[in-house]
MARFI-451292 format. One line per field, with one value per residue: residue number from 1; residue in three letters; x, y, z of N, C-alpha, C, CB in turn. Coordinates in steps of 0.2 Angstrom, whole numbers, plus 5000, padded with zeros to 4 digits. Glycine has a CB too. Layout:
N
resi NUM:... .
resn Ala:... .
nc1 X:... .
nc2 Y:... .
nc3 Z:... .
cac1 X:... .
cac2 Y:... .
cac3 Z:... .
cc1 X:... .
cc2 Y:... .
cc3 Z:... .
cbc1 X:... .
cbc2 Y:... .
cbc3 Z:... .
***
This chain:
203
resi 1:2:3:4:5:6:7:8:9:10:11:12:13:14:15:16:17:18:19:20:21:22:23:24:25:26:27:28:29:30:31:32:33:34:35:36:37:38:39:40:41:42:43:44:45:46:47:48:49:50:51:52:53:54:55:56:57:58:59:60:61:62:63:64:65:66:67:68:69:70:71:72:73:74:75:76:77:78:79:80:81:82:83:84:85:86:87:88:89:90:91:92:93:94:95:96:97:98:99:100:101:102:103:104:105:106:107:108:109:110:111:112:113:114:115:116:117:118:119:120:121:122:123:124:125:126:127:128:129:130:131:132:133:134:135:136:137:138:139:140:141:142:143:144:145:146:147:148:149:150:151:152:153:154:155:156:157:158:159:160:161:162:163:164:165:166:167:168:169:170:171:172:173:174:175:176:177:178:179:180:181:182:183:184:185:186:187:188:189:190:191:192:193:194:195:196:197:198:199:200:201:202:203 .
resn Unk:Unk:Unk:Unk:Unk:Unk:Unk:Unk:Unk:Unk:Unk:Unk:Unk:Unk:Unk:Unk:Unk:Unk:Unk:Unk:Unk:Unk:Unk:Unk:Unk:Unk:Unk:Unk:Unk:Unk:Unk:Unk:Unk:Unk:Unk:Unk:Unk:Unk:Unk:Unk:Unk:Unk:Unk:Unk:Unk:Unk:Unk:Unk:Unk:Unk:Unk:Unk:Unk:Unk:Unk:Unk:Unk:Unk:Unk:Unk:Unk:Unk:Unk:Unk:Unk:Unk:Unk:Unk:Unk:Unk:Unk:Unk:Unk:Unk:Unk:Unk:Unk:Unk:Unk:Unk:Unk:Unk:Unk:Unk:Unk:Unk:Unk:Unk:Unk:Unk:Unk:Unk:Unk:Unk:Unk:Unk:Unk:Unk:Unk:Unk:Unk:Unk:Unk:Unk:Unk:Unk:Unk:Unk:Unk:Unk:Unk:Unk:Unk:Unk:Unk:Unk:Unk:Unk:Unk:Unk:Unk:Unk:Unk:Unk:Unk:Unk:Unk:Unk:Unk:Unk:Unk:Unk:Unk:Unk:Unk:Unk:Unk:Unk:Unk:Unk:Unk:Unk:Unk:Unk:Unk:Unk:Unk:Unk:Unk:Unk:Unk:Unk:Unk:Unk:Unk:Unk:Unk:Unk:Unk:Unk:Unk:Unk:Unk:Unk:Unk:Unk:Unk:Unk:Unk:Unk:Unk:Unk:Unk:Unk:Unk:Unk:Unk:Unk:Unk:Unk:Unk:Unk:Unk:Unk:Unk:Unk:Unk:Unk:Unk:Unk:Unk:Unk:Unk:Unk:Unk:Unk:Unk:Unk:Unk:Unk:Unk:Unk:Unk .
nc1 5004:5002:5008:5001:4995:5002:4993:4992:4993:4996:5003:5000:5003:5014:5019:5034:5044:5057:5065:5083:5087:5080:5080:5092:5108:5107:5116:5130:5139:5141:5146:5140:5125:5127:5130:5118:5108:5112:5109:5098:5094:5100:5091:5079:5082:5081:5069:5058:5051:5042:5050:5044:5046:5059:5067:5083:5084:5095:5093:5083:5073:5062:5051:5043:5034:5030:5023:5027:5028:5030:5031:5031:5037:5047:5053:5058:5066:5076:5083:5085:5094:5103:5109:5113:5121:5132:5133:5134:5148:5155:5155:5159:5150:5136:5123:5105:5100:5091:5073:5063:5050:5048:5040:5022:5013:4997:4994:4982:4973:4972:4974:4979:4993:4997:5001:5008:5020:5024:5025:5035:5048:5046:5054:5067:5067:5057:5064:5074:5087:5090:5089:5082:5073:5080:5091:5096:5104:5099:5087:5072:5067:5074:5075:5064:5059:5069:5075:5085:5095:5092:5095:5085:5071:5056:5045:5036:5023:5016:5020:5015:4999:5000:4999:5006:5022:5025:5035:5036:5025:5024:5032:5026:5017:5022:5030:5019:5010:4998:4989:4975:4971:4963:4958:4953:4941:4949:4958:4971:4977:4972:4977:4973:4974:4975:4969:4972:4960:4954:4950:4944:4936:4919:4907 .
nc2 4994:5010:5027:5038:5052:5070:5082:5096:5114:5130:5143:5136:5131:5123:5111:5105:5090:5082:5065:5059:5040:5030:5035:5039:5051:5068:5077:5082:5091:5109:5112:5106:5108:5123:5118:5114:5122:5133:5125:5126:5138:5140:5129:5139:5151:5144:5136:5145:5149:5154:5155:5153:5147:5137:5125:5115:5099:5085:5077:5079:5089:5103:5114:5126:5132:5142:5139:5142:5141:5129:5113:5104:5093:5093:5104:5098:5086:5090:5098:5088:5080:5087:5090:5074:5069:5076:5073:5060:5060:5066:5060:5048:5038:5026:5026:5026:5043:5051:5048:5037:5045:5062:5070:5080:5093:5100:5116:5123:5134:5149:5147:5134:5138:5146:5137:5126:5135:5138:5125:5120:5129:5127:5115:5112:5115:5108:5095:5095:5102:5115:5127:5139:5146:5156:5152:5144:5141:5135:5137:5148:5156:5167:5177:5179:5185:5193:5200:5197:5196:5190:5179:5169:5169:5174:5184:5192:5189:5180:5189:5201:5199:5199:5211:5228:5229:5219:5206:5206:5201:5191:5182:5181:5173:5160:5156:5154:5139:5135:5142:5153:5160:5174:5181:5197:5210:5219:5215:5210:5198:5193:5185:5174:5167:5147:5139:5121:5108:5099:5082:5074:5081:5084:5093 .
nc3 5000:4998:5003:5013:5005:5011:5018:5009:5002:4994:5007:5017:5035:5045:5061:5062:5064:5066:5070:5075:5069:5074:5085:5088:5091:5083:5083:5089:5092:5094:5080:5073:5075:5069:5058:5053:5056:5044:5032:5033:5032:5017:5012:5012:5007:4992:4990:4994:5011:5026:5042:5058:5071:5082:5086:5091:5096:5105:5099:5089:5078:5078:5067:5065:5052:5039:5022:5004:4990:4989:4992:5009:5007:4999:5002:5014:5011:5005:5017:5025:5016:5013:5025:5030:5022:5027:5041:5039:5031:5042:5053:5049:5043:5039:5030:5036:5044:5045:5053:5047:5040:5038:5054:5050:5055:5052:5054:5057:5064:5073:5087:5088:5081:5091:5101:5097:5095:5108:5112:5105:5108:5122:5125:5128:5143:5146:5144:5154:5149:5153:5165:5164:5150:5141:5143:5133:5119:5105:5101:5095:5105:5111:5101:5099:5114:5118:5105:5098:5084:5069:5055:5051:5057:5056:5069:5066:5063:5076:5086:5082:5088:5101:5113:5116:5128:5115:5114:5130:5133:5125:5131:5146:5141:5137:5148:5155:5163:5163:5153:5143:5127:5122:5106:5102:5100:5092:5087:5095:5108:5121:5138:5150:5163:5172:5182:5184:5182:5196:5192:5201:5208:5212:5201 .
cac1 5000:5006:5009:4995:4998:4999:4988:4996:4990:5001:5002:4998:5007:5013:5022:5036:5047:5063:5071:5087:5086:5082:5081:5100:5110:5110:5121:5134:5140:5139:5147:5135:5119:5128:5129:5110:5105:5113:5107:5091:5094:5099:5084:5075:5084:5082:5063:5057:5045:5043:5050:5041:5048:5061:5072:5086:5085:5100:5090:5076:5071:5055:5052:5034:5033:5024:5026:5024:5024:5035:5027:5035:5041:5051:5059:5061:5071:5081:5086:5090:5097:5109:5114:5113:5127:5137:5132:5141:5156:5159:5156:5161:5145:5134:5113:5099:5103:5085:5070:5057:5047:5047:5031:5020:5004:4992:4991:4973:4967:4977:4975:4986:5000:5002:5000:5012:5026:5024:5027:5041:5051:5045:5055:5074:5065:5055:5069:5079:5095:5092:5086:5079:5074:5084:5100:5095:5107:5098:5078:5070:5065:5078:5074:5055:5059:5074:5075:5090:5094:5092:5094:5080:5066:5049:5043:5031:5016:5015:5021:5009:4993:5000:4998:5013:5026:5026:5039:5035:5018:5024:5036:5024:5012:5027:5032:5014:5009:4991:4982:4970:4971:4956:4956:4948:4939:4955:4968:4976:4975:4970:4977:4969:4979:4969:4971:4971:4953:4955:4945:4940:4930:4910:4904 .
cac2 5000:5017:5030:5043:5059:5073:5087:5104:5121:5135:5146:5131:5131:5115:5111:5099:5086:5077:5062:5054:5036:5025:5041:5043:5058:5073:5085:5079:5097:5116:5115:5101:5113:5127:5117:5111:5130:5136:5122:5129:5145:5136:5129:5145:5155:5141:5135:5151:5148:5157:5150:5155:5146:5130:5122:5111:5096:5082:5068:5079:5096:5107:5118:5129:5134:5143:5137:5146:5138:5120:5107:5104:5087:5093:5108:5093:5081:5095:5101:5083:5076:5089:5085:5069:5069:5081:5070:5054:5060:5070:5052:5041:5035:5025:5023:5033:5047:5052:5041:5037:5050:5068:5069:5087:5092:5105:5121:5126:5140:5153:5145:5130:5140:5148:5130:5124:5138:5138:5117:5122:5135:5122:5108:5112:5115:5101:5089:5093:5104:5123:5128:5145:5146:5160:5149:5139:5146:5134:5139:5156:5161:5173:5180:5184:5188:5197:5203:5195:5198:5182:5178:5164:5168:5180:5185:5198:5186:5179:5193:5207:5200:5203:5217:5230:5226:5212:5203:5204:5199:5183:5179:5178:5167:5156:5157:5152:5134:5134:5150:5152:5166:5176:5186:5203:5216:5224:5210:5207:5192:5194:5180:5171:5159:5143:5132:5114:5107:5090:5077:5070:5085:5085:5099 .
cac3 5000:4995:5006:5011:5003:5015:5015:5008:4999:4996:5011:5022:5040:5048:5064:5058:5068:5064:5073:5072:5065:5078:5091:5088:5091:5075:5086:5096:5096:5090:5075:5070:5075:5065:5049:5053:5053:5040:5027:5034:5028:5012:5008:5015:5000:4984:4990:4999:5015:5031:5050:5065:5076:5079:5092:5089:5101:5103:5095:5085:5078:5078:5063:5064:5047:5032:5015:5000:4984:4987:4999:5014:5007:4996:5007:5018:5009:5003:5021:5029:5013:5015:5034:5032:5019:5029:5046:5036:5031:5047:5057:5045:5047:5033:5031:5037:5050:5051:5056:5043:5034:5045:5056:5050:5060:5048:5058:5055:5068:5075:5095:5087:5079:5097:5105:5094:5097:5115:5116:5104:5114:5130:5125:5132:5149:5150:5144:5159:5146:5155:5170:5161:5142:5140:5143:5127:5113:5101:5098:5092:5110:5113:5096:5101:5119:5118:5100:5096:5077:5067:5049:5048:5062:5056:5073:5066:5064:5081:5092:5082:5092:5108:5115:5120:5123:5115:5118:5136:5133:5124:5137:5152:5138:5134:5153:5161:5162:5159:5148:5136:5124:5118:5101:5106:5092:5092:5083:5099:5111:5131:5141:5155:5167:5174:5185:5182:5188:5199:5190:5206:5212:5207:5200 .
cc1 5004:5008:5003:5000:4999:4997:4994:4994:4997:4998:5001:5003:5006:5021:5027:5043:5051:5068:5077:5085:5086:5082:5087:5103:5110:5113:5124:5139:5141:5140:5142:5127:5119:5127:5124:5108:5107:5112:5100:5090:5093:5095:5079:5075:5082:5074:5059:5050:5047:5045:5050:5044:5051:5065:5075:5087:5092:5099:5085:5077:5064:5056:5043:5035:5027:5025:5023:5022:5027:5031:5032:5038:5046:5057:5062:5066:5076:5087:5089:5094:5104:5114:5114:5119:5134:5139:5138:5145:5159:5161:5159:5156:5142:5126:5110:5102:5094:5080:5063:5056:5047:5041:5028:5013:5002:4991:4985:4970:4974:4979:4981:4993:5003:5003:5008:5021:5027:5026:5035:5046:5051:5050:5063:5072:5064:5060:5074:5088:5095:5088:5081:5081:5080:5091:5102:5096:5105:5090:5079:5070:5066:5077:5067:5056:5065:5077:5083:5091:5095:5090:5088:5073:5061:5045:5037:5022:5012:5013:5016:5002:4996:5002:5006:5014:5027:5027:5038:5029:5019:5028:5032:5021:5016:5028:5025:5012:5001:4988:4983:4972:4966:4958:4951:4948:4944:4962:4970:4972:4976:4972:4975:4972:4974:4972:4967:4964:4954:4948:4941:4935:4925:4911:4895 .
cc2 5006:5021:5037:5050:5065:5078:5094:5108:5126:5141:5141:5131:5124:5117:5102:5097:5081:5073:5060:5047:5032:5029:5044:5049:5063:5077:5084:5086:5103:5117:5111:5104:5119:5126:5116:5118:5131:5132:5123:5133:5144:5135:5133:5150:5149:5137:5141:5149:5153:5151:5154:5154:5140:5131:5116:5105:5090:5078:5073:5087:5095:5114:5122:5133:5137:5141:5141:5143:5130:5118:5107:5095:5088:5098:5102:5088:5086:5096:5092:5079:5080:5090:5079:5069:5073:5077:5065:5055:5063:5064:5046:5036:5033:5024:5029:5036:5050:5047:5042:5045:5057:5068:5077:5087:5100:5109:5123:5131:5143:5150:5138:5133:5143:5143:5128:5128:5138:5131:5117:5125:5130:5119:5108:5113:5111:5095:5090:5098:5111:5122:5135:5145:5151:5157:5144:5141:5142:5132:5146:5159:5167:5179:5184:5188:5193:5202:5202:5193:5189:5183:5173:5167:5175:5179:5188:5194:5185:5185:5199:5205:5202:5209:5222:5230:5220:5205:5198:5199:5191:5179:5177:5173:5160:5152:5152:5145:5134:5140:5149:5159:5166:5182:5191:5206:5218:5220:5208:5201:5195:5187:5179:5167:5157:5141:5126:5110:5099:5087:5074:5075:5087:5093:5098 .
cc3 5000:5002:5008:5008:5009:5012:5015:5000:4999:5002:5018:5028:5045:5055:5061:5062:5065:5068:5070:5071:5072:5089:5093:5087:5084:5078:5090:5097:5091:5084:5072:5070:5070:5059:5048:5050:5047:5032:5029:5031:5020:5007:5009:5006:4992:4986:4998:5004:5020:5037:5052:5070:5076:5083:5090:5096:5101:5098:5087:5083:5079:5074:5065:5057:5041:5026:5010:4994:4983:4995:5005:5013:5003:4999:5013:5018:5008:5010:5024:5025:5012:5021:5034:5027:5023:5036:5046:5036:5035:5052:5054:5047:5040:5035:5034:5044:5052:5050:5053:5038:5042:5048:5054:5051:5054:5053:5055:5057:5071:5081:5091:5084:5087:5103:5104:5096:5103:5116:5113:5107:5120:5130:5129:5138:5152:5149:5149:5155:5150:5162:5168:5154:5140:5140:5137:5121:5106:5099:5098:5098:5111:5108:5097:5108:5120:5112:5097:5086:5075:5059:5046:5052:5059:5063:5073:5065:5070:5084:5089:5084:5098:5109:5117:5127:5124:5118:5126:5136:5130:5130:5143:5146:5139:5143:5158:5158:5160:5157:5143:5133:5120:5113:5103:5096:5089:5088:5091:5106:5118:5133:5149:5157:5172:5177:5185:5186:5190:5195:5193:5209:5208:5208:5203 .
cbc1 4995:4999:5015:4990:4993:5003:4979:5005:4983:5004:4998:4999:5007:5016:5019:5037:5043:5067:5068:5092:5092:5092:5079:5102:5116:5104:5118:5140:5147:5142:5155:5135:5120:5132:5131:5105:5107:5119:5110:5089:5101:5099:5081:5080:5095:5091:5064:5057:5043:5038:5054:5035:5043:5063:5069:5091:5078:5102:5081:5069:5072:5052:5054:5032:5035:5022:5024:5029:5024:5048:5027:5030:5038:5048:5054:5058:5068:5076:5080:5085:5093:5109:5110:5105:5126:5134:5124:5142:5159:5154:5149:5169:5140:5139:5110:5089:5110:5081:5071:5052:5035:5048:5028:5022:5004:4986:4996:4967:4960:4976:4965:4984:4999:5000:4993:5008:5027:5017:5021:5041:5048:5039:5055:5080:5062:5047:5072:5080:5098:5089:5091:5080:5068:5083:5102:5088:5115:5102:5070:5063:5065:5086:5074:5045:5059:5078:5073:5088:5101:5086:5098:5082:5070:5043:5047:5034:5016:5021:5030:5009:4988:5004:4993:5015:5031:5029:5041:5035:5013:5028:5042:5020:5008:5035:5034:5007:5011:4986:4985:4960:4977:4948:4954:4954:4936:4957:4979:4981:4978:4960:4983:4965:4990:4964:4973:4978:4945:4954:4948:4945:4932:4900:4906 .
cbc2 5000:5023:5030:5044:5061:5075:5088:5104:5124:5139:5148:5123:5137:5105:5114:5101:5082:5080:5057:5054:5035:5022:5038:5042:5058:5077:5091:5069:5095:5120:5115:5094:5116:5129:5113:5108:5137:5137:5115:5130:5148:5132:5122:5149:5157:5135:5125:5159:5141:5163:5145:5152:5147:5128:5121:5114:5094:5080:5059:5077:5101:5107:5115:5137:5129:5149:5130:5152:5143:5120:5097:5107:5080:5095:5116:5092:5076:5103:5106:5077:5074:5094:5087:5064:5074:5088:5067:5052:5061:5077:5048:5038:5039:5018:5016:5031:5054:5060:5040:5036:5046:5076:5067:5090:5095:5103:5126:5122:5136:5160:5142:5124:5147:5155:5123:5126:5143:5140:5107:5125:5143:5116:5104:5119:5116:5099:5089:5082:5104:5132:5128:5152:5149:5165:5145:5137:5146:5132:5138:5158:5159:5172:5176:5176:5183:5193:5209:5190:5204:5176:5176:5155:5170:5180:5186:5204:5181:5175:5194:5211:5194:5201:5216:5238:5228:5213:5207:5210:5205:5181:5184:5182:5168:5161:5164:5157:5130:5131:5161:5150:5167:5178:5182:5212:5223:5227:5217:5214:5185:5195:5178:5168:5161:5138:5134:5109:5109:5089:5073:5068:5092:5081:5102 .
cbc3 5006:4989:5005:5020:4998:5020:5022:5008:5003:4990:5008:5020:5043:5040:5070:5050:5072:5062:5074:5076:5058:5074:5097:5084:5093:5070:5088:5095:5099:5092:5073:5073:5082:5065:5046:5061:5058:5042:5027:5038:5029:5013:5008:5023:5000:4982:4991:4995:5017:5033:5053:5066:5080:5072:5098:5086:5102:5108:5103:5088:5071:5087:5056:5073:5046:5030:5013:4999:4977:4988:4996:5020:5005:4991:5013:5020:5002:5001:5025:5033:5008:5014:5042:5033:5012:5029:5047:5031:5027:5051:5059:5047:5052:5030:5037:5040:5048:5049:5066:5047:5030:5044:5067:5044:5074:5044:5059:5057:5076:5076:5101:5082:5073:5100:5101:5086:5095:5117:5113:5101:5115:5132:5117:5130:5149:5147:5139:5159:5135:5148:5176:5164:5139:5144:5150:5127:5115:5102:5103:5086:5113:5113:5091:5103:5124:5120:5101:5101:5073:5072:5048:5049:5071:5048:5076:5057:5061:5084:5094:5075:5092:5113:5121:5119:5123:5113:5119:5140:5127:5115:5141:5158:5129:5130:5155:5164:5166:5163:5148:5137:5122:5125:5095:5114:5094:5099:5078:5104:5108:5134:5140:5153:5172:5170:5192:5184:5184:5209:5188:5212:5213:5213:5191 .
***
């Protein structure tokens, strides 16, 4: 049996996930993050799309992506099949370095794009590598919260519904564990922080 097609339109935005082969390392150290980015860039300039948002993990990435007029299977073979050449003959390593087909989720509604970048930017945390995002010299965070210049990162979609400034305004969203965020008349979004309701307690 074939393979299912994925769903994509131009303009389409997906959050998109790359293992190593087996859950295997793709970055045993800086300079091998550097060359990831920069073959990002790469295929940024010769199949042009926007990135939102993206964090390099040891075993995986996480791209938040718009596409413009090339699929995202095609920007994606492009980008690993140029680290994975480069992975090889840096290890002297032979066969797959990444693991199957990449996984890509169809962003559909604004509340998932900012689901999306928020578990993004999470993940050096929750895995135990920083004790504060900010110490995480490889995702966009510092780029939306600190304005940190950057060659691949468009911040201007996300960060213009919150409210001034910004920034700040994404940092606590980014920062608080549970809030909802409500679209106002006005373009910008109002957040809300909940707390977790016990399952055990009748209403």
């Amino acid at each position: 049996m074939g393979r299912k097609r994925r769903a994509w339109f131009p303009g389409a935005k997906y959050h998109i996930a790359c293992r190593g082969n087996r859950k295997s390392t793709l970055f045993y150290d800086d300079e091998d993050r550097i060359k990831y980015l920069s073959f990002l860039k790469e295929t940024m300039v010769r199949f042009p799309f926007t990135l939102h948002t993206y964090c390099l993990m040891t075993n995986h990435t996480h791209l938040q992506i718009q596409t413009s007029d090339t699929s995202p299977t095609i920007l994606m073979s492009h980008l690993n099949t140029k680290y994975a050449k480069y992975f090889n003959k840096k290890y002297n390593y032979s066969g797959h370095v990444f693991e199957k087909r990449y996984g890509a989720e169809l962003l559909d509604s604004l509340d998932y794009e900012f689901d999306v970048s928020k578990y993004i930017h999470l993940n050096p945390l929750k895995a135990g590598l920083v004790d504060e995002l900010e110490d995480y010299p490889w995702s966009s965070y510092n780029t939306y919260v600190y304005g940190e210049l950057s060659h691949l990162v468009d911040t201007k979609h996300l960060l213009s519904y919150f409210p001034s400034p910004a920034s700040k305004r994404y940092e606590e969203y980014i920062k608080t564990p549970l809030a909802d965020l409500f679209l106002l008349d006005n373009g910008k979004v109002l957040m809300i922080s909940r707390k977790e309701e016990n399952p055990c307690v009748q209403k």
